[in-house]
VEXGUNU-280094 format. One record per residue (C-alpha): y, x, z; residue in one letter. Coordinates in steps of 0.001 Angstrom, whole numbers, padded with zeros to 6 digits, always signed. Example, Ala and Ser with C-alpha at 12.3 -4.5 7.8 and 13.67 -1.06 7.14 Angstrom:
-004500+012300+007800A/-001060+013670+007140S/
END
This chain:
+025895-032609+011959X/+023390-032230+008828X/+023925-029573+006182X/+023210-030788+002471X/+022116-028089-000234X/+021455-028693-003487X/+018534-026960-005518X/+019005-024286-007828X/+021533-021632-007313X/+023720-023580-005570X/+025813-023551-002534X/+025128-025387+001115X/+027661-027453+002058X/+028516-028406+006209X/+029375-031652+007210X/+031884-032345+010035X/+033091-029485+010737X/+030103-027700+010751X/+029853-024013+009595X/+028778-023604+006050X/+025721-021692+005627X/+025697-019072+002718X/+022511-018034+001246X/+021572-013946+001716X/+019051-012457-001104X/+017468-009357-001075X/+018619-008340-004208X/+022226-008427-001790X/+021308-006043+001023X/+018399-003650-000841X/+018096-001826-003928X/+015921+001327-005101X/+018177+002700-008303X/+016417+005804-009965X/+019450+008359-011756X/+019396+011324-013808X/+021592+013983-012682X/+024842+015162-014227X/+026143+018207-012416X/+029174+016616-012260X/+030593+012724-010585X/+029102+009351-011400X/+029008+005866-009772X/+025453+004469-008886X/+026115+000448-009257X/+023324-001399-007635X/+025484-004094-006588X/+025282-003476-002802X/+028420-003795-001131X/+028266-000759+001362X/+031892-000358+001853X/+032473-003888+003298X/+029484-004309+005117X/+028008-000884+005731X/+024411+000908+005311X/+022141+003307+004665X/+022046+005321+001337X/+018711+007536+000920X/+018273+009882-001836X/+015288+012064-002799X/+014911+014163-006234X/+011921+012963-008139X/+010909+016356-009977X/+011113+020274-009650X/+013506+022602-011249X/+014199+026444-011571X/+017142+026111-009850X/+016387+023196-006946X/+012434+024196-006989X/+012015+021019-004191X/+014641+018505-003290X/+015280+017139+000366X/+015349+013304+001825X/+019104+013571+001787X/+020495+010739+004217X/+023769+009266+004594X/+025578+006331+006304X/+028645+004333+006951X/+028497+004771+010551X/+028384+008130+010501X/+030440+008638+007585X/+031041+009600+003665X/+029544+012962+003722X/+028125+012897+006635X/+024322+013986+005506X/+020707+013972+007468X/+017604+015475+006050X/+014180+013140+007315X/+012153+016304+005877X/+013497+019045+008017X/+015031+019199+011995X/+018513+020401+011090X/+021438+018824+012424X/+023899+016849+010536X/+025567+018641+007821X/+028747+018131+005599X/+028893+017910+001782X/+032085+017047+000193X/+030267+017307-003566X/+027435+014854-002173X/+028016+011206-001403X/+031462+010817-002230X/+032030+007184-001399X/+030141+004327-000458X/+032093+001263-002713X/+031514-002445-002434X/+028779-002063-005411X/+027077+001093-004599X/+027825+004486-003866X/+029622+007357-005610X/+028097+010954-006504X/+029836+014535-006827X/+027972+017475-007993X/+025735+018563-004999X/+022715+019931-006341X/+020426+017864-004181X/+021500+014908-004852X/+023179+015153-008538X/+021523+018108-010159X/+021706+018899-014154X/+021952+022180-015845X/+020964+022582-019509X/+017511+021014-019625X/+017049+021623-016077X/+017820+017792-015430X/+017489+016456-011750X/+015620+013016-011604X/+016268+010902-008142X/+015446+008123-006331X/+017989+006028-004214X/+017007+003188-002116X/+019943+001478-000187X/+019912-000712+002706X/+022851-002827+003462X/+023349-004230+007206X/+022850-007458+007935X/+021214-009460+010768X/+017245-010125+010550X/+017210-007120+008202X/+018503-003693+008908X/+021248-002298+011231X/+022777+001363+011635X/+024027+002166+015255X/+025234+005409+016718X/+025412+006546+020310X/+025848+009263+022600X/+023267+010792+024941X/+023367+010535+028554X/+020415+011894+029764X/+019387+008846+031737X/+017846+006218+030781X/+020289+003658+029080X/+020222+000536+026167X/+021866+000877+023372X/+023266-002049+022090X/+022434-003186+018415X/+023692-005798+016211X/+020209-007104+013994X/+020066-009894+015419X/+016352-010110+016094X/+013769-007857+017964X/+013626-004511+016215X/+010230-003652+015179X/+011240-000075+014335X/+013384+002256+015058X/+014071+005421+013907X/+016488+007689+015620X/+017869+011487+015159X/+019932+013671+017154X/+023310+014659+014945X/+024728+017566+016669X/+021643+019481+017417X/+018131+020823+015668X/+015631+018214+016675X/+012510+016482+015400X/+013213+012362+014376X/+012002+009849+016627X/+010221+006947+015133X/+009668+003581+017392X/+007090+001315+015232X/+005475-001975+016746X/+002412-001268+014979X/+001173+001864+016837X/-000586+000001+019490X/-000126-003001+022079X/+002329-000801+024036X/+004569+000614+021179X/+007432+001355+023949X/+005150+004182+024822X/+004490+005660+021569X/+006573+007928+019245X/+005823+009159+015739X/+007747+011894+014194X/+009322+011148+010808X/+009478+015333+009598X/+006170+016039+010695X/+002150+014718+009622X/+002013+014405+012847X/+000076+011418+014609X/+001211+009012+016772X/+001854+010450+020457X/+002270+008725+023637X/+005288+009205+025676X/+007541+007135+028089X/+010479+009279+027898X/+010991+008413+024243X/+011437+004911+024887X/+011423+004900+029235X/+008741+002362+028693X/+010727-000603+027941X/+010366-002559+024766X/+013269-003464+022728X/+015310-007041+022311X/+016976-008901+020100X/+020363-007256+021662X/+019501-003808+022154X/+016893-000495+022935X/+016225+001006+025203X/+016113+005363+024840X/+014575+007474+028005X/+015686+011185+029117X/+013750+013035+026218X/+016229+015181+024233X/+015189+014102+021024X/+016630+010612+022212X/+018808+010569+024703X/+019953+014458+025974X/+023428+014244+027859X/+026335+014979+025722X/+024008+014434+022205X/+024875+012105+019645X/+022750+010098+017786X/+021783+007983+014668X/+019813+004987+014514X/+018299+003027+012050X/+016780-000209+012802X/+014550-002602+011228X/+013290-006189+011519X/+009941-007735+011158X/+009514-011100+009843X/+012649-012675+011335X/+014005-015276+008321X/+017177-015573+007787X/+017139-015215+003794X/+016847-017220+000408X/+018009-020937+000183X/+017153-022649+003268X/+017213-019040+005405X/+013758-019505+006424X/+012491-016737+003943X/+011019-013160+005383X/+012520-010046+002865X/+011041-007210+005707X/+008029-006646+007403X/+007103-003686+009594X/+003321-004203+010541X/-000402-002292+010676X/-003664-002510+009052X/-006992-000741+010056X/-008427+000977+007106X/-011803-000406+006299X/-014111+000488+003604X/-013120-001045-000191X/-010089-003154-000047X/-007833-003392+002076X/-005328-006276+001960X/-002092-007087+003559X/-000696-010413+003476X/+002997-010314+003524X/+003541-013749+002349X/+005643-012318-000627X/+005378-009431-003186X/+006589-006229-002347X/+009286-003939-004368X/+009120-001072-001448X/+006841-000095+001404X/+007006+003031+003723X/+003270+003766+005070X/+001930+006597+007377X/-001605+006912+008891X/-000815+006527+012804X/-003821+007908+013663X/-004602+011040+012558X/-002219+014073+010424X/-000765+012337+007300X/+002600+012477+005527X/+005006+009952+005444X/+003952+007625+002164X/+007308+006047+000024X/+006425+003840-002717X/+008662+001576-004743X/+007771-000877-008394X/+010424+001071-009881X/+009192+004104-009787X/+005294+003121-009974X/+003616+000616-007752X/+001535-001136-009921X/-001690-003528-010193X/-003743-000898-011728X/-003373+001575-008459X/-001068+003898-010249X/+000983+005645-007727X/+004468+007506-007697X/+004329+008855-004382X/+006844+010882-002704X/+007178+012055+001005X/+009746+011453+003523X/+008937+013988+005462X/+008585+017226+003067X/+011003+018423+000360X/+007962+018194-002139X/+007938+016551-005378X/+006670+013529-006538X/+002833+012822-006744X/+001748+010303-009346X/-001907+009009-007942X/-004255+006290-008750X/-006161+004268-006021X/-003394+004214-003692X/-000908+000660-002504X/-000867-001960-005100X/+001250-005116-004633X/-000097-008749-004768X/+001561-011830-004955X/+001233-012317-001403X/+001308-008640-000116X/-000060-005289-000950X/-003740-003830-000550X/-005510-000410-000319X/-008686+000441-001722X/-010099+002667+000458X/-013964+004646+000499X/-014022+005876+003631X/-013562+002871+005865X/-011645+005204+008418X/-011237+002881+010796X/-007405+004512+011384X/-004415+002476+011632X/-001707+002512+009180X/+001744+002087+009854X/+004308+000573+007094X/+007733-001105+006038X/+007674-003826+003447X/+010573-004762+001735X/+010388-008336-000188X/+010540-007969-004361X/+013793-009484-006106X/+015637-011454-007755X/+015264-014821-004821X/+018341-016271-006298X/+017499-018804-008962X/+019318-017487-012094X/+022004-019642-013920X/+022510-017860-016977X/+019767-016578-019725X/+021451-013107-020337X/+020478-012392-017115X/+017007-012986-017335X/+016450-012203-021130X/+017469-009941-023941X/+016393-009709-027527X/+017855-006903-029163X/+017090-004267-032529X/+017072-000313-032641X/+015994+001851-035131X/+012825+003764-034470X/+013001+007690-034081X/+009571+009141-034317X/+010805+011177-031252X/+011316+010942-027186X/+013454+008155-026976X/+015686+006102-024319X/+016505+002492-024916X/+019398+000585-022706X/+021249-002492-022999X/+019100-005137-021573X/+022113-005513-018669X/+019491-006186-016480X/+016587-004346-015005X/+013482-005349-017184X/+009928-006338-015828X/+008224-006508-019236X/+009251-005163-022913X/+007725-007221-025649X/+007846-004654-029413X/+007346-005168-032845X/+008053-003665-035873X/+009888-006028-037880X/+009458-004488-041599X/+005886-003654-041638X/+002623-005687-041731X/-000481-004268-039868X/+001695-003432-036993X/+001734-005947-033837X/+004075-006781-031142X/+003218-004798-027597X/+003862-005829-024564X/+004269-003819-021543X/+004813-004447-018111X/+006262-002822-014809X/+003520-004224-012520X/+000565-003399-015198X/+002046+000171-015647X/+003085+002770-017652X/+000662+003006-020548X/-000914+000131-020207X/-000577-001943-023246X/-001806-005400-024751X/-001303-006620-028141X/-000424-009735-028174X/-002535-010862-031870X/-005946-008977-030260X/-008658-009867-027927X/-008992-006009-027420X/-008416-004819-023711X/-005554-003027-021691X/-004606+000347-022987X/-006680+002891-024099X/-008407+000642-026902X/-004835+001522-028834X/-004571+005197-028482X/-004713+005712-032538X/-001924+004068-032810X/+000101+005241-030228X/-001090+009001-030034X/-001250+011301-027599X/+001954+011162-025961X/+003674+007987-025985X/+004336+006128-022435X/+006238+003598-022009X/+008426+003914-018820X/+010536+000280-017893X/+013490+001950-016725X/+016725+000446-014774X/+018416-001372-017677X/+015418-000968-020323X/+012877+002116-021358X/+012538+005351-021961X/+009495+006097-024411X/+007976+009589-025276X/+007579+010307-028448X/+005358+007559-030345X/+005823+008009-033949X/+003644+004944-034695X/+004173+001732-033816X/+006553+001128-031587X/+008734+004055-032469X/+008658+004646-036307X/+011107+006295-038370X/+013496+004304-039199X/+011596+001612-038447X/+013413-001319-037582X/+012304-002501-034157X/+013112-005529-032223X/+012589-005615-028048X/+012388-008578-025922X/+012958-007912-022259X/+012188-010095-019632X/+012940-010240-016221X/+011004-012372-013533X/+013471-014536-011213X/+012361-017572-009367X/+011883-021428-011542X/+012224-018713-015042X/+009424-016237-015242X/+006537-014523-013056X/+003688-012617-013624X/+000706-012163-011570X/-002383-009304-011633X/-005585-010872-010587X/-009241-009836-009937X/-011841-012528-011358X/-013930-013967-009083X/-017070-015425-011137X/-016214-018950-009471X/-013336-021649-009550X/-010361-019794-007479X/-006848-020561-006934X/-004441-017220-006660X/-001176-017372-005381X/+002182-016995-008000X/+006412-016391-007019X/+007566-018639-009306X/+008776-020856-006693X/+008420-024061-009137X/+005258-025664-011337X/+004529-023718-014046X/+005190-025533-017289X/+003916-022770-019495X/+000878-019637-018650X/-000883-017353-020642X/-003425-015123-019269X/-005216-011977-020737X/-008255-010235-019404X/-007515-006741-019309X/-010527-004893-017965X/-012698-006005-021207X/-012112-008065-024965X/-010743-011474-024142X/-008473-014211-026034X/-004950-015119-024314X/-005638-018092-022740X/-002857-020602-022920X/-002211-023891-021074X/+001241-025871-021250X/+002175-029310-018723X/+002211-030819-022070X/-002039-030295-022571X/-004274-031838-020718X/-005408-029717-017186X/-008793-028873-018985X/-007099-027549-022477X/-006521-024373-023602X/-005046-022648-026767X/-005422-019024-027718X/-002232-017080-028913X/-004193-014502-031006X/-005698-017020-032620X/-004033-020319-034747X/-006753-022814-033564X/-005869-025757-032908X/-005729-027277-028872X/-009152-027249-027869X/-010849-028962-024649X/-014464-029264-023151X/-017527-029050-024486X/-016380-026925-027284X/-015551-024391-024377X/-016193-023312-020765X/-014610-024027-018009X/-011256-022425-017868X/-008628-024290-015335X/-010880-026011-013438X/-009252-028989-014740X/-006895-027934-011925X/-002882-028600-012699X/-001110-025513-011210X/+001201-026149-008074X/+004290-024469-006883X/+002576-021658-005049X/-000540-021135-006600X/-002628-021579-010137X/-006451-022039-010496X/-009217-020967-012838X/-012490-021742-013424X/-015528-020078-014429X/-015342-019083-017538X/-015283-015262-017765X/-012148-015071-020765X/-010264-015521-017506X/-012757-015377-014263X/-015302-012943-014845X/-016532-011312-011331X/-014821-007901-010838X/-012768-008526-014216X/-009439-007792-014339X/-006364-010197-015685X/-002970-010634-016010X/-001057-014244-015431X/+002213-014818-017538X/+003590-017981-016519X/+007236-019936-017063X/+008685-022628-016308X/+011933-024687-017608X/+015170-023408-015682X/+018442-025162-016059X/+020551-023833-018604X/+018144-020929-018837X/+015022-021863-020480X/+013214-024899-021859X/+009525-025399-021547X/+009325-028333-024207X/+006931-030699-026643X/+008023-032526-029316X/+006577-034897-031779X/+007158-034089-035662X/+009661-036041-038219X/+008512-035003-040729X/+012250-033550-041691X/+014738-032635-038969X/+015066-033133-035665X/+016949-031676-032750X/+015614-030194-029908X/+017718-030669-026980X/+017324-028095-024245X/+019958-028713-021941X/+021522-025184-022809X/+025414-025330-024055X/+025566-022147-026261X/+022057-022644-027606X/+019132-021067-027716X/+018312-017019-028193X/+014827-017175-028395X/+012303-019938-029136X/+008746-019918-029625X/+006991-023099-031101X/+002359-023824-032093X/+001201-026465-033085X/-001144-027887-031061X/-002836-030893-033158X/-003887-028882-036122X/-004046-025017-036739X/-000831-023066-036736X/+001045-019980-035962X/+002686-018861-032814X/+006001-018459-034470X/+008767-016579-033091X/+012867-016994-033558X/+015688-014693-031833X/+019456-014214-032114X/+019537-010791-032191X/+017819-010749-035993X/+019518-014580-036624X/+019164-018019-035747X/+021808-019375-038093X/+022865-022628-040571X/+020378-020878-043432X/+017519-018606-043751X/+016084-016903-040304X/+013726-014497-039922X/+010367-015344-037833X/+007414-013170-036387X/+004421-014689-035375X/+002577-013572-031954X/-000600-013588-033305X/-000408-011531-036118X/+000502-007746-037032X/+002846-009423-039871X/+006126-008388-041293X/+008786-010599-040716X/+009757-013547-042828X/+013243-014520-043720X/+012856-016033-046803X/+013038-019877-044908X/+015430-022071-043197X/+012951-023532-040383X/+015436-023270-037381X/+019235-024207-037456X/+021570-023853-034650X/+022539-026170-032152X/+024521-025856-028638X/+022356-027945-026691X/+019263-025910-028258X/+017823-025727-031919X/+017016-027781-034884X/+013578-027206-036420X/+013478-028213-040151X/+010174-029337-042305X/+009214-026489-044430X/+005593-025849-045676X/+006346-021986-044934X/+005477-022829-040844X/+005078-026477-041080X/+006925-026979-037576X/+008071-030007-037527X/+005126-032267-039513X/+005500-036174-039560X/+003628-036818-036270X/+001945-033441-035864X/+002490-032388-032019X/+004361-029142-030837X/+004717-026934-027608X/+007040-023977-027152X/+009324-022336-025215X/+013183-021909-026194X/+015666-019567-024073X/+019127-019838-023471X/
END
């Protein structure tokens, strides 16, 4: 019998008798969480259930200290058990630490005081990196065996070919054993070593020769796999095998090769990557993890660290950068080597239902010192800052896939970054963090004493928000987007040279653009080049044309684009009254943020938020395109639960007798 689903969130539903399908993200089964130490217990809640459904938990300390000078790959698992602990950096056998892992719960994993993996003393602060894998078929599975020295399977339960496999003997000193379809056309006859540089090698006894199934593997009579008496862990992967998002047709892991060739090199995934695990099979070359929360970005900027050395981590440009559709490698050499990786899809794939989820404005008080700022409740993609009280100061926007550092105002046609460094200073990154930033020192802008600030963080989650790094072409080019859904709403900045924000809404015509540093009216061809192609974007993909504000050959540009999400946010138009008029939304506790232009005549891109007030009088606005103070000295927007009211007042002129509008409003 048929199965009916209904879009959105929402559940599947099986008709006589049939078994109900339930939806499986990746945000469900995968997380990387990055901690600070605290020399004592704390609770890591990535919501992975581990305790109901079992994993992998691998943890790796970021920096050095005086009194842990390098931190190992520390590796633990339910089928081994709660303190239990590997190390993929060294040959020792398994060890037991009752101040390590303490638990694995049914939302993360719990931490005692080990020094590896939960360091802090003084100043001498441990900084780690946890990336979790949850079992579940098509995805990853843990199994554990004992050796027999003869050839024998080992039954598995991933429910789809493995396409690697890495194993380690537990009660003995041995090297790990990786198995990794991408090594050659025979991969049951090759073995890399996960400790070592080490190149692939060729040898049957790893493997005896026989490829794995979607049932089990098959180890041989080497010792480091199968020696009589030995017991063994193994992790297993899957490559491309579905079973995720809505429909379960969706890929969230990938285990694949690429020859390096000269300039870039790009790997088409047919998603966006949060986490990838590379090695050069060919010649000596560590073990490469990199992960977007930790710094995988579009400019090239790298946190590296190594899975098979106790080393700290490496922060490099020029390395793995993720596209919409993969992740590429710009390489000089043109090595001709092959390159071995895991790819784990980005999150959120759910569909969100609620706006807190996906958006937070919120106000702090600047410090004029090295500052961390939580409370978004979710893990941000992009910060957007102003300071509120003082005019010649603009609102900055930074993002995790741009990088740390790399900043665009929205009000200038100035490029990405460095253009700003007198007003930020010497040392003043930004660093997205998991549940907002962390920002050194700044005394300027975005960090003033006592300035008062306000943040708006945004996460991207399918049909809400998405943002895409692009190289310009010089001629008319569609690039691929994750939004899942038409965008209703994009704004694009070039951020290799000077450019306006390019704007386009469902509500202009394909060929129009407005500019949000600028309040110009709507403006269309001749009066410009050609910037859309007159091309309306589709679900997967977005087009531009020649015109070098957005398409320049070899320039560089970001793609902001959103789209209306039910009872999240509103992409809208609306017609002015002249006096007051509501604008329905579809939300039910109103709207928390709402940004309105005028398109027919010239006007401000005027901003509202909760978090200052949107209330029955007087509400404080910003405008996008200028480094004004605020304004609360008018009553332009007025509650209401399915949305907002805008009022006629000659202060923003929003709502003009038959003047036209477009904005964006979230819930």
């Amino acid at each position: 019998m048929p199965l009916q689903a209904t879009s959105g969130a929402a559940s599947y539903d099986a008709f006589g008798g049939g078994v109900p399908v339930v939806p499986v993200y990746i945000e469900q089964i995968f997380s990387t969480y990055l901690y600070t130490g605290n020399n004592s217990t704390q609770t890591i809640t990535n919501n992975i259930d581990l305790s109901t459904k079992g994993g992998l938990v691998w943890i790796k300390g970021r920096n050095s200290t005086t009194i842990v000078p390098n931190f190992n790959n520390i590796l633990y698992d339910t089928a081994r058990g709660v303190y239990k602990t590997l190390q993929s950096n060294t040959t020792d056998e398994q060890g037991t630490s009752f101040t390590g892992l303490t638990a694995f719960t049914t939302s993360g994993f719990s931490l005692g005081s080990a020094s590896q993996t939960n360091l802090e003393f003084d100043s001498d602060i441990g900084h780690y990196a946890s990336w979790t894998f949850r079992k579940q078929p098509k995805f990853f599975d843990v199994v554990t065996y004992t050796g027999t020295g003869s050839a024998q399977a080992i039954a598995h339960n991933l429910g789809s070919v493995p396409a690697c496999i890495i194993v380690k003997r537990t009660n003995s000193a041995n090297n790990w054993n990786v198995y990794h379809r991408g090594t050659s056309a025979t991969p049951q006859n090759d073995f890399l070593t996960l400790n070592t540089t080490a190149a692939s090698v060729s040898d049957v006894e790893k493997w005896n020769n026989t490829a794995p199934t979607s049932t089990n593997f098959t180890v041989g009579i080497a010792s480091t796999t199968n020696a009589s008496g030995g017991t063994y862990v193994a992790y297993l992967f899957a490559h491309n095998a579905g079973g995720f998002g809505l429909t379960g047709t969706d890929n969230v892991i990938s285990c694949g090769s690429y020859v390096e060739t000269t300039g870039a090199n790009a790997v088409n995934l047919g998603y966006e990557p949060q986490w990838l695990l590379v090695k050069n099979a060919s010649v000596a070359e560590d073990w490469w993890l990199i992960d977007t929360m930790r710094g995988m970005t579009a400019a090239g900027q790298d946190a590296l660290l190594r899975a098979n050395t106790s080393g700290t981590e490496l922060s490099a440009g020029g390395n793995w950068y993720p596209t919409a559709t993969g992740f590429a490698n710009d390489a000089a050499s043109g090595s001709g080597d092959t390159y071995i990786y895991i790819a784990i899809r980005r999150g959120p794939m759910k569909v969100p239902t609620s706006g807190t989820s996906v958006f937070k404005p919120m106000t702090r008080t600047g410090t004029a010192a090295a500052a961390t700022v939580t409370g978004a409740g979710f893990t941000p993609d992009s910060v957007l800052i102003k300071d509120t009280s003082s005019g010649g100061r603009p609102f900055v926007l930074n993002d995790r896939l741009r990088g740390v550092n790399n900043y665009l105002l929205t009000s200038s046609t100035g490029n990405e970054a460095t253009v700003y460094s007198t007003w930020f200073g010497v040392d003043n990154s930004i660093v997205l963090g998991m549940d907002g930033y962390s920002i050194v020192n700044s005394a300027q802008i975005i960090n003033a004493n006592p300035a008062p600030l306000i943040n708006y963080f945004f996460r991207r989650a399918p049909s809400f928000f998405d943002e895409v790094c692009y190289t310009g072409t010089g001629s008319a080019t569609s690039f691929a987007h994750n939004l899942t859904v038409v965008p209703e709403l994009m704004i694009v900045k070039r951020r290799s040279g000077s450019g306006a924000w390019m704007v386009n809404s469902q509500y202009l015509a394909a060929d129009a653009r407005l500019e949000m540093q600028s309040t110009s009216a709507v403006q269309a061809p001749p009066e410009f080049g050609d910037v859309w192609n007159n091309t309306r974007p589709t679900s997967t993909v977005f087009t531009v044309g020649t015109d070098s504000e957005i398409n320049a050959s070899g320039g560089t540009y970001v793609n902001y684009l959103f789209a209306t999400c039910a009872g999240v946010s509103k992409v809208f138009s609306y017609t002015g009254n002249g006096s007051s008029q509501t604008i329905n939304c579809g939300f039910t506790g109103g709207a928390r943020w709402i940004l309105i232009k005028r398109t027919d005549s010239t006007g401000d891109w005027y901003c509202w938020d909760s978090a200052r007030g949107i209330v029955s009088g007087n509400d404080p606005h910003l405008s996008l395109n200028t480094t004004a103070a605020e304004v609360t000295s008018d009553d332009t927007i007025d509650t209401d639960s399915t949305g907002f009211v805008v009022n006629q007042v000659s202060a923003t002129n929003v709502n003009v007798s038959s003047a036209t509008y477009i904005g964006i409003a979230i819930a």
